[in-house]
VEXDREN-2710 file (C-alpha; in Angstrom, 1 decimal):
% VEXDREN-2710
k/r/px/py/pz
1/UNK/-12.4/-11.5/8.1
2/UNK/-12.5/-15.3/7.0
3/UNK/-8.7/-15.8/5.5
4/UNK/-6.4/-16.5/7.6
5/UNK/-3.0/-14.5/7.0
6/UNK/0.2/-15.7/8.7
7/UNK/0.2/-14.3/12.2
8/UNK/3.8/-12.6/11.9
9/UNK/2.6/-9.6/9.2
10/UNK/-0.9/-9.2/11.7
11/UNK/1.0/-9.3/14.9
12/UNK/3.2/-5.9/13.0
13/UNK/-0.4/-4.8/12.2
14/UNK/-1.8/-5.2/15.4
15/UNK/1.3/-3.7/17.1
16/UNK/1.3/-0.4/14.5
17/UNK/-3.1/0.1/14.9
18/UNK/-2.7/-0.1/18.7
19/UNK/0.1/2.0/19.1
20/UNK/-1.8/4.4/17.3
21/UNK/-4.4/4.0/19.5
22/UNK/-2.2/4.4/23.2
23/UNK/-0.9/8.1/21.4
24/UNK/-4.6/9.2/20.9
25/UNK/-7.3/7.7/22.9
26/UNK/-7.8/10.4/25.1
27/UNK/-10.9/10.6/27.8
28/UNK/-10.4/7.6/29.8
29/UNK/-12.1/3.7/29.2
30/UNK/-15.6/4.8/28.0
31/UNK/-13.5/7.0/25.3
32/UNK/-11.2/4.0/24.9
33/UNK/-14.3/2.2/23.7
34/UNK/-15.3/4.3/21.0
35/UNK/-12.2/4.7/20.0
36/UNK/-11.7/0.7/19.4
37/UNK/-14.9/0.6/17.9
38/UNK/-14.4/2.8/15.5
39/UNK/-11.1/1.9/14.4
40/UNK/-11.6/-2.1/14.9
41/UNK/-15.6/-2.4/14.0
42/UNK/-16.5/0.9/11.2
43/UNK/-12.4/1.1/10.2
44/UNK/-10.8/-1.9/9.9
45/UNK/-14.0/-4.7/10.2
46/UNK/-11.8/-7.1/12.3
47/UNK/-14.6/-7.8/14.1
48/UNK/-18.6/-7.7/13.9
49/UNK/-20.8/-5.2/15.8
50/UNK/-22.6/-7.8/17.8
51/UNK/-19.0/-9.3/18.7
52/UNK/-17.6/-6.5/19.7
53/UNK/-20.9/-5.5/21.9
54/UNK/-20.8/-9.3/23.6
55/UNK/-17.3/-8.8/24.4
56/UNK/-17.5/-5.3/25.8
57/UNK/-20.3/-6.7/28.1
58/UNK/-17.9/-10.0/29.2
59/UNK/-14.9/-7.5/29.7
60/UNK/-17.7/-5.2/31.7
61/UNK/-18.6/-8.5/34.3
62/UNK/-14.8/-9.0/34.8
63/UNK/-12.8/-7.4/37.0
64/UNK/-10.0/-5.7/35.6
65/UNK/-9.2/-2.9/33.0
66/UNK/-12.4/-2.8/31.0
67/UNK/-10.8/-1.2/27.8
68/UNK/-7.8/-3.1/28.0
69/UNK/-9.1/-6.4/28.1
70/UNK/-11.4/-5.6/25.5
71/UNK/-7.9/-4.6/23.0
72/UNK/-6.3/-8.0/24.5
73/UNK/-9.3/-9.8/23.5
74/UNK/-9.5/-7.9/20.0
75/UNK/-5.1/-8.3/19.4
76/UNK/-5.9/-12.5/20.4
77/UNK/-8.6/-12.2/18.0
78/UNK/-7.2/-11.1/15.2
79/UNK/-3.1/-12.5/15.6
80/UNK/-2.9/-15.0/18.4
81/UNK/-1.5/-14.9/21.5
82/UNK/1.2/-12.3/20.2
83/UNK/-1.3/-10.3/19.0
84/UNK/-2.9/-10.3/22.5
85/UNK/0.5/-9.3/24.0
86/UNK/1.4/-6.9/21.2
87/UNK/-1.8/-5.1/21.9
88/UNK/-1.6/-5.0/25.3
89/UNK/2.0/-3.6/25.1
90/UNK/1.3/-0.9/22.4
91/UNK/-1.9/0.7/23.6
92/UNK/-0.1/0.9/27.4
93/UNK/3.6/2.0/26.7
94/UNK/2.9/5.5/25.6
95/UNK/1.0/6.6/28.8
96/UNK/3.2/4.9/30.9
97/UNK/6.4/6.5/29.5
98/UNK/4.5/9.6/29.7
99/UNK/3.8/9.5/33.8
100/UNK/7.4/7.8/34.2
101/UNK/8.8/11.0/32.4
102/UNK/6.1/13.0/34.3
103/UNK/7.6/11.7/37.7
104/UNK/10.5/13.5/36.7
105/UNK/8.8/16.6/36.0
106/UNK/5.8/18.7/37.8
107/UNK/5.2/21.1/35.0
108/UNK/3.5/18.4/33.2
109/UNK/0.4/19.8/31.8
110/UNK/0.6/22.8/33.6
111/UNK/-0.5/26.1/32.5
112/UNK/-2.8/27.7/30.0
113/UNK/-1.5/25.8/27.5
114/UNK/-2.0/22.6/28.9
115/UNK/-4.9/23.5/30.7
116/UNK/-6.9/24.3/27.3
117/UNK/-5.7/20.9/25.6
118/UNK/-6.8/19.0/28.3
119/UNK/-10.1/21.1/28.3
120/UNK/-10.3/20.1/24.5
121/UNK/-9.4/16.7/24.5
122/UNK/-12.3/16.0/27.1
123/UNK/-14.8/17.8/24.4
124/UNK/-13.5/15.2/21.7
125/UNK/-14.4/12.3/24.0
126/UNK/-17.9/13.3/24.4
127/UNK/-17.8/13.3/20.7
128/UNK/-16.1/9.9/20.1
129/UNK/-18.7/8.2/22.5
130/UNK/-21.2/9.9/20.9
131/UNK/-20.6/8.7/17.3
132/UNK/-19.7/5.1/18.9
133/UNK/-23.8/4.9/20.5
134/UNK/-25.0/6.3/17.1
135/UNK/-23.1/3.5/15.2
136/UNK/-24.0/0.8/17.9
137/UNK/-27.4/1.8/18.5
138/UNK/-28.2/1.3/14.6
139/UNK/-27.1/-2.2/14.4
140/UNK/-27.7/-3.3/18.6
141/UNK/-30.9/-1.3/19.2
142/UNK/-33.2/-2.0/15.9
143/UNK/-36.6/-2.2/17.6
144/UNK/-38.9/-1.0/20.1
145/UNK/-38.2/-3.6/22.6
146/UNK/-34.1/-3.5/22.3
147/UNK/-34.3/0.3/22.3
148/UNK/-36.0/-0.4/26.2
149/UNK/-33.8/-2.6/27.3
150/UNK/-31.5/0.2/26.4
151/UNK/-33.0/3.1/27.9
152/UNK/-33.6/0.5/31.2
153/UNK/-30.2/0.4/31.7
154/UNK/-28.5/3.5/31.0
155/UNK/-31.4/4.4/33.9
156/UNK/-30.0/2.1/35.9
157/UNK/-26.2/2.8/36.1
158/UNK/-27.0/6.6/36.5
159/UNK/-29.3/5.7/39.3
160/UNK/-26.1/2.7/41.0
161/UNK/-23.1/5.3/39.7
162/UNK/-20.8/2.0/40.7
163/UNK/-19.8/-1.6/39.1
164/UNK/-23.2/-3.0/40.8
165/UNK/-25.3/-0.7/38.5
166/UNK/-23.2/-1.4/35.4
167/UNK/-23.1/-5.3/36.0
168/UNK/-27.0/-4.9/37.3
169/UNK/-27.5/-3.2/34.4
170/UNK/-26.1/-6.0/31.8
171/UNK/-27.9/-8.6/34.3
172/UNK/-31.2/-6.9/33.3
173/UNK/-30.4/-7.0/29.4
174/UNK/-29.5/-10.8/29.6
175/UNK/-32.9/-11.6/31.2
176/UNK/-35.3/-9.1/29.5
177/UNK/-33.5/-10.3/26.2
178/UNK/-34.3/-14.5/26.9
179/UNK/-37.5/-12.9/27.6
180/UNK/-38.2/-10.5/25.0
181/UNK/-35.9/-11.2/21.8
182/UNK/-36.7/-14.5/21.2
183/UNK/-37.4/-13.4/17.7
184/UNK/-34.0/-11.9/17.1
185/UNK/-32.5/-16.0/17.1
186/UNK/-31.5/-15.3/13.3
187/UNK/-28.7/-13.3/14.8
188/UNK/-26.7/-16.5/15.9
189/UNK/-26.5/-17.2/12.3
190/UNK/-23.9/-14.1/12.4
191/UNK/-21.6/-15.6/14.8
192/UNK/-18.5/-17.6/14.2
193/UNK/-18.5/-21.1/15.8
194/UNK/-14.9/-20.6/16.9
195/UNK/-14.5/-17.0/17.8
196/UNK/-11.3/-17.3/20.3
197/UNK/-8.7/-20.4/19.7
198/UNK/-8.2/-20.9/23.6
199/UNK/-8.1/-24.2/25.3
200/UNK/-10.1/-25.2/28.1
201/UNK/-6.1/-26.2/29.2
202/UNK/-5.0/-22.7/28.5
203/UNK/-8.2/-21.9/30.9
204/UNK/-7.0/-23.5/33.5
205/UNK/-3.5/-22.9/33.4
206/UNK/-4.2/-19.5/33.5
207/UNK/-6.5/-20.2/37.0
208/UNK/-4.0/-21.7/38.4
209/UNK/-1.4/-18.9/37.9
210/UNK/-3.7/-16.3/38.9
211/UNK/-4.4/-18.2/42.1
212/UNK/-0.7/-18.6/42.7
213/UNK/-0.1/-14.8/42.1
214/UNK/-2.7/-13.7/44.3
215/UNK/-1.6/-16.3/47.5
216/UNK/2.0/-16.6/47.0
217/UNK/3.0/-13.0/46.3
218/UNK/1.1/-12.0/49.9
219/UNK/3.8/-14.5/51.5
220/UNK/6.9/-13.5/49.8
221/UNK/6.7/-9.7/50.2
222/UNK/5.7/-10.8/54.0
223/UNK/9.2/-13.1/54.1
224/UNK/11.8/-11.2/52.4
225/UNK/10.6/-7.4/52.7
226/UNK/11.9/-6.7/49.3
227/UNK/10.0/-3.5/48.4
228/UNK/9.8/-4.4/44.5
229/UNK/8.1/-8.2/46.1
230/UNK/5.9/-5.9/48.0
231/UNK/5.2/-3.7/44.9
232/UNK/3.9/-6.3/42.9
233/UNK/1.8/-7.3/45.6
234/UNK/-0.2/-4.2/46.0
235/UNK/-0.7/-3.7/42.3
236/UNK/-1.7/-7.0/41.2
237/UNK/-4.2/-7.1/44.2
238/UNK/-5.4/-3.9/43.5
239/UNK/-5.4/-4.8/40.1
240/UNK/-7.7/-8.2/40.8
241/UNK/-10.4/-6.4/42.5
242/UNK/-11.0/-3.5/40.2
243/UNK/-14.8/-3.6/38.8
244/UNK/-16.1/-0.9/37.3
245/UNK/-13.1/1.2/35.8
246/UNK/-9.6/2.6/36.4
247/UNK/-10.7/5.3/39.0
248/UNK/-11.9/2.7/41.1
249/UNK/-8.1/1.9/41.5
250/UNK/-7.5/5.0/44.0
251/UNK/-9.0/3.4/47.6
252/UNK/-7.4/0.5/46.9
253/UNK/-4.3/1.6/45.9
254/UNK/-4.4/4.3/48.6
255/UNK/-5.4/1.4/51.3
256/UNK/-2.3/-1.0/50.3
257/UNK/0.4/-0.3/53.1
258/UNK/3.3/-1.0/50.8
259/UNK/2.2/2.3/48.8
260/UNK/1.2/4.3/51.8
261/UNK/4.4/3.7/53.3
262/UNK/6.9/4.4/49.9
263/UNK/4.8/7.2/48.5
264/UNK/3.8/10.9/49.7
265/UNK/0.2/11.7/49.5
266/UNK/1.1/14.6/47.7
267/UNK/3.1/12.6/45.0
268/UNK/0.0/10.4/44.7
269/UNK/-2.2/12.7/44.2
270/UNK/-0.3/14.4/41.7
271/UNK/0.3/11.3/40.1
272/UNK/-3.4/10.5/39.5
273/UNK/-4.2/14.0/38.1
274/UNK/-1.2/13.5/35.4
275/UNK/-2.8/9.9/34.5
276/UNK/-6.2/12.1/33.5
277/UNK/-3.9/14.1/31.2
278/UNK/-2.4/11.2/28.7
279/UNK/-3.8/9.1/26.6
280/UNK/-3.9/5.3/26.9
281/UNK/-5.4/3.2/30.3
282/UNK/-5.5/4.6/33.4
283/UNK/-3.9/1.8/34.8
284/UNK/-0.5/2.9/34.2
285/UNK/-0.6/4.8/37.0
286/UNK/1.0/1.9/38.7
287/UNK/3.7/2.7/36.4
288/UNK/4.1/6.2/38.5
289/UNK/3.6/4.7/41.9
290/UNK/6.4/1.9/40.7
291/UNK/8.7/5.1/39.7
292/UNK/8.3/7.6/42.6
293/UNK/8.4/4.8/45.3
294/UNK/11.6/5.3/47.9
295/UNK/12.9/2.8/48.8
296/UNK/13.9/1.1/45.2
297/UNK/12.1/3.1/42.7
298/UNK/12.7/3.7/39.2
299/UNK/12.3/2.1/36.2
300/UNK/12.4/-1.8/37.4
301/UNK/10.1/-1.0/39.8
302/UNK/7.7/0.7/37.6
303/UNK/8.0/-2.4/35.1
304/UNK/7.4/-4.5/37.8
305/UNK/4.1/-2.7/39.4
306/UNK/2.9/-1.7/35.3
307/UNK/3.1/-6.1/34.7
308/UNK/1.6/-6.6/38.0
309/UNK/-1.5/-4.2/38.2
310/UNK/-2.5/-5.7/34.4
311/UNK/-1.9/-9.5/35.1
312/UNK/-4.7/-10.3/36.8
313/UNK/-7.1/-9.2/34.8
314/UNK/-6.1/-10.4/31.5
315/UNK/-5.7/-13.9/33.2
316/UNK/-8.9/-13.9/34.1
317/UNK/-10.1/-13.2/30.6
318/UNK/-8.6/-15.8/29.1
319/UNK/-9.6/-18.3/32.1
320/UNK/-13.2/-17.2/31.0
321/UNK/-13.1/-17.1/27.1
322/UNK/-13.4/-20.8/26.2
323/UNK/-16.6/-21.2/28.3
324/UNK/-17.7/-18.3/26.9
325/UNK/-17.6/-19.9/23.7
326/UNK/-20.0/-22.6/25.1
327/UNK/-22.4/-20.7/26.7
328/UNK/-23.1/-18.6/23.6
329/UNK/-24.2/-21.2/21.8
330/UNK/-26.7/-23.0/24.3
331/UNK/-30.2/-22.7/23.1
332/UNK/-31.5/-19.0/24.0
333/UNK/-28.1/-17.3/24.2
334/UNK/-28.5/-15.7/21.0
335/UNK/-31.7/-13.9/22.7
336/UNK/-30.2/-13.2/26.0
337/UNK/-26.9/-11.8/23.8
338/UNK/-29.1/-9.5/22.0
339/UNK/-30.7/-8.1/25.3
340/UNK/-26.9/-7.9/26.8
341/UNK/-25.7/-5.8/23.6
342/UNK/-28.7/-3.4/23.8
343/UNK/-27.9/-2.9/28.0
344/UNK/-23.9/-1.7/26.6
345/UNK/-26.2/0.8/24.5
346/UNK/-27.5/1.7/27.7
347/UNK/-24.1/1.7/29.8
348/UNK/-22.3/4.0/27.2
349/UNK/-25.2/6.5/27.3
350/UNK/-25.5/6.8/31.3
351/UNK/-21.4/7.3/30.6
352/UNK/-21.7/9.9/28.4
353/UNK/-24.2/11.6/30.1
354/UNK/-22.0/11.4/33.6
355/UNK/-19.2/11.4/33.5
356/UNK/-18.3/12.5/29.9
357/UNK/-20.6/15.9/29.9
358/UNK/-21.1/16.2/32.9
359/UNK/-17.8/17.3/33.6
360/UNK/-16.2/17.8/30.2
361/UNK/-18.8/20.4/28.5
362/UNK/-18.8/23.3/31.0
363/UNK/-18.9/26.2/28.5
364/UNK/-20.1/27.4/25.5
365/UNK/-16.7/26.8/24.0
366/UNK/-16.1/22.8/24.9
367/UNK/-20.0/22.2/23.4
368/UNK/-19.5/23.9/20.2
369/UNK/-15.9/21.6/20.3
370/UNK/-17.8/18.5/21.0
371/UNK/-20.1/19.2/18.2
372/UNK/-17.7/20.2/15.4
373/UNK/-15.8/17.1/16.3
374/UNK/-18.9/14.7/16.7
375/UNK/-20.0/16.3/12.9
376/UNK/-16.3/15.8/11.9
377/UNK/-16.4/11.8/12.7
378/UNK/-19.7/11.6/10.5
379/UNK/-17.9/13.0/8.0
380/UNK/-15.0/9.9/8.5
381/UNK/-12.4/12.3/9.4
382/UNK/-10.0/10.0/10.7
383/UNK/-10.5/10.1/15.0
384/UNK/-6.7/10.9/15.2
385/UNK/-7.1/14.3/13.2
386/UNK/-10.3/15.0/15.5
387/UNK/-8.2/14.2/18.8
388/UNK/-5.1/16.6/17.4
389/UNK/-7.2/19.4/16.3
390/UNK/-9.6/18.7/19.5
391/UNK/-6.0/19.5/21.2
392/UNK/-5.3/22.2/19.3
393/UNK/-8.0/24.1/19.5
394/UNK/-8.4/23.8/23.2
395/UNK/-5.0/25.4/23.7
396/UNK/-5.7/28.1/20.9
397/UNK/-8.9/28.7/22.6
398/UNK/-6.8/29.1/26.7
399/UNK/-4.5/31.2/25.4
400/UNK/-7.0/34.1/23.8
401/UNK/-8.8/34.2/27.2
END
């Protein structure tokens, strides 16, 4: 993870592992998540388990799309600035061609058929989230008091089922670790000096532009009316004040006039039930919204709101990255850090108990799925081939009843 190959053959890479990854990460962000840790931490070791824990709990205080920043942050990581756009692109394009093509179409997942993929692909996410808090839990949890903090917060965000419980919850770990883990200081041994190559001026720079999206885009869909303008500006707002996942999208989406006005309720709705069906962020929904809207739908438009509903967020990210290269190295961090990575533990349990089981194991069927799969990944069967035969045996499974 030290050498330093030329950026152009690991932008490719990045490109190829996260395209990969937008075909087959099923189950939504907490899925996404085990997913990119197995493929980017167990798989391919471009990055360490404690990194990848500190910037899962970063990406988890910013608003935004959690899983998607998280792959932006990985693609910068390991290729630059292209690689942060080439990851970006590759894990989003799939979905979003998917619910353009599905605006197009109302069969889309309809049936037995599609009914009992769905159905399956659900029971593999319980089982990818499980393996990833097995794997995590090893390294993150090692001792009586981590393994508290832990349980403390998956507590927590089952008790505040909202982005106050999960940032409460990573608030807690920060403090109980300063407090408690004092003797886990080795760990900042493990840590690079220089983990992200962005400039305090990059920082800014990308302030400034998020402050001009946010004021002047208000203005010009105000002044000129144009219904892409007006787009853009519902989407990136929406975007801006997302905590706490993609489903928190819906209100505010639903709430923007500009939407209201240019799209049905009925082709919302229908909409946001396709974007549970594909794989990939469910942000692309704005891709839909962008598609379906009368006036001036269609593809531009759906470019335009897809860009728009993403910017924000990954500005934000890397407006916050630099100082968050500071501030892990002030004297206690390393402790605090250890109590943070412990409370993701905790976050990704209360998620896989609600709302990964809760709503994806509702029969004898999808539990004995979720454990052939879970049994599958311990046996490194690569998580593609457990997503297709997840699939597969989902469908096999409707059609016989």
């Amino acid at each position: 993870m030290h050498s330093q190959p030329r950026r152009g053959p690991r932008g490719r890479e990045v490109f190829r592992v996260f395209l990969k990854l937008g075909l087959t990460s099923f189950g939504g962000p907490v899925a996404h998540l085990g997913f990119f840790r197995e493929e980017f931490v167990a798989k391919r070791r471009w990055i360490g388990e404690r990194q990848f824990a500190e910037l899962l709990a970063l990406c988890q205080f910013l608003p935004g799309p959690t899983s998607s920043q998280l792959g932006f942050a990985i693609g910068l990581r390991r290729a630059g600035y292209l690689g942060a756009v080439l990851a970006w692109l590759a894990f989003t394009l799939p979905s979003a061609l998917l619910l353009m093509l599905f605006a197009a179409s109302t069969s889309f997942f309809s049936g037995p058929v599609g009914t009992g993929v769905l159905a399956g692909l659900h029971a593999v996410a319980v089982a990818v989230v499980a393996h990833a808090i097995w794997g995590m839990a090893r390294t993150l949890t090692p001792d009586i008091r981590r393994m508290v903090i832990a349980v403390t917060a998956a507590v927590l965000a089952l008790l505040i089922p909202s982005a106050i419980g999960q940032v409460s919850a990573i608030l807690v770990g920060l403090v109980a670790g300063l407090v408690c883990c004092q003797t886990t200081l080795a760990d900042k041994a493990e840590h690079p000096t220089s983990f992200f190559e962005v400039s305090r001026a990059v920082a800014l720079s990308c302030v400034a532009a998020l402050i001009g999206l946010l004021t002047l885009l208000p203005v010009l869909a105000s002044l000129t009316g144009n219904p892409i303008i007006q787009m853009a500006d519902a989407t990136s707002r929406s975007g801006a004040l997302v905590f706490g996942g993609g489903h928190v999208m819906l209100p505010l989406l639903q709430a923007e006039p500009a939407i209201a006005a240019s799209v049905s309720t009925e082709q919302f709705f229908a909409g946001y039930s396709a974007a549970q069906a594909v794989p990939g962020p469910l942000f692309t929904f704005a891709a839909y919204l962008g598609e379906v809207a009368q006036p001036g739908g269609g593809p531009g438009m759906a470019i335009v709101a897809l860009i728009a509903v993403f910017l924000p967020g990954m500005l934000l990210l890397l407006a916050v990255l630099p100082f968050w290269a500071s501030l892990r190295q002030m004297p206690g961090a390393a402790a605090a850090l250890s109590g943070a990575n412990a409370a993701v533990v905790g976050l990704l349990i209360a998620a896989l108990c609600d709302p990964l089981i809760s709503t994806g194991i509702t029969s004898v069927f999808t539990l004995l799925l979720a454990l052939a799969c879970l049994a599958a990944l311990f046996f490194r069967v690569p998580a593609w081939g457990v997503v297709a035969a997840g699939g597969v045996a989902g469908a096999a499974y409707s059609l016989l009843q």
